[in-house]
C-alpha positions in Angstrom: 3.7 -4.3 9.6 5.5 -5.5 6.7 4.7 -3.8 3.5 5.4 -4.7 -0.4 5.8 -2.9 -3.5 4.5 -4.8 -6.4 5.6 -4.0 -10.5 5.4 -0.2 -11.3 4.3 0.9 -7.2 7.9 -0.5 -6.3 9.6 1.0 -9.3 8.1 4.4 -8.2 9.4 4.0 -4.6 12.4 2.1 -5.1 11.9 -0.3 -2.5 10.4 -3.7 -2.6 9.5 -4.1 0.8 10.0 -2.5 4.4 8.8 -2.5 7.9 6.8 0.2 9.5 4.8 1.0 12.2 1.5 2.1 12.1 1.3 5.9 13.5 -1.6 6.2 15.5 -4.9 6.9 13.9 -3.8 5.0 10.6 -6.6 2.0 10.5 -7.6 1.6 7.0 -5.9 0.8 3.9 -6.6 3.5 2.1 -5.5 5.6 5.5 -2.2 3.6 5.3 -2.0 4.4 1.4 -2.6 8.3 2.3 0.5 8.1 4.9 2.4 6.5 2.9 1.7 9.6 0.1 3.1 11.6 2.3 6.5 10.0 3.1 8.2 11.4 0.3 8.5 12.5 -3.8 9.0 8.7 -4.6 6.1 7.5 -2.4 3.6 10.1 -3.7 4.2 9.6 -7.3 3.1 6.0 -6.0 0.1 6.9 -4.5 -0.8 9.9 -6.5 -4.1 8.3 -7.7 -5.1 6.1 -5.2 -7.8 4.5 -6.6 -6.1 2.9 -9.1 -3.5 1.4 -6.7 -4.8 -1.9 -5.4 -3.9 -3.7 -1.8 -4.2 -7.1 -0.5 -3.6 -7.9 3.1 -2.0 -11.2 4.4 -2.4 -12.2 0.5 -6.2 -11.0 0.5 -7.5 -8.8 -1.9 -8.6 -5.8 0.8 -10.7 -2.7 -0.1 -9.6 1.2 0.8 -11.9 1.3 3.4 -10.7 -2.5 5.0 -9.5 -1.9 8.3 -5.8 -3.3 8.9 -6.3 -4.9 12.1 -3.9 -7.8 12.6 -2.5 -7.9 9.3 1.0 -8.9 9.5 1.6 -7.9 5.5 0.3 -5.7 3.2 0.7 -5.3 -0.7 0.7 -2.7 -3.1 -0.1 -3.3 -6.8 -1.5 -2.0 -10.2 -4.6 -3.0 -11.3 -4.1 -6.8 -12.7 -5.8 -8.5 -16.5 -6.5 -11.7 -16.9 -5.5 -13.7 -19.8 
């Protein structure tokens, strides 16, 4: 699965995008999210509040608890204002 950093998420984890694949028993996004936490010092200062961190899949806002599925791409992002 493809997955992008978005604004301060990617500053924190110094990548803008990678490739991964899925361990087994990761199916949601907020399970992906939590794995992701746990990949290293860069990663969890990224997900360290998770609820704040928001997630589209193939361009689609997705909640924590959407399962992943098919997506090819996922994104990771601060909370967005309109203007």
């Amino acid at each position: 699965m493809k997955v992008l950093y978005f604004a301060w998420v990617r500053e924190r984890i110094g990548l803008e995008a990678e490739e991964i694949d899925l361990p087994q028993g990761v199916a949601t996004v907020a399970e992906l999210a939590a794995f992701l936490g746990a990949r290293g010092e860069g990663y969890a200062h990224a997900f360290e509040n998770p609820r704040i961190v928001r997630a589209a899949l193939d361009r689609r806002h997705a909640k924590p608890d959407t399962p992943l599925g098919g997506a090819r791409e996922i994104a990771f992002f601060p909370p967005m204002t309109g203007g």
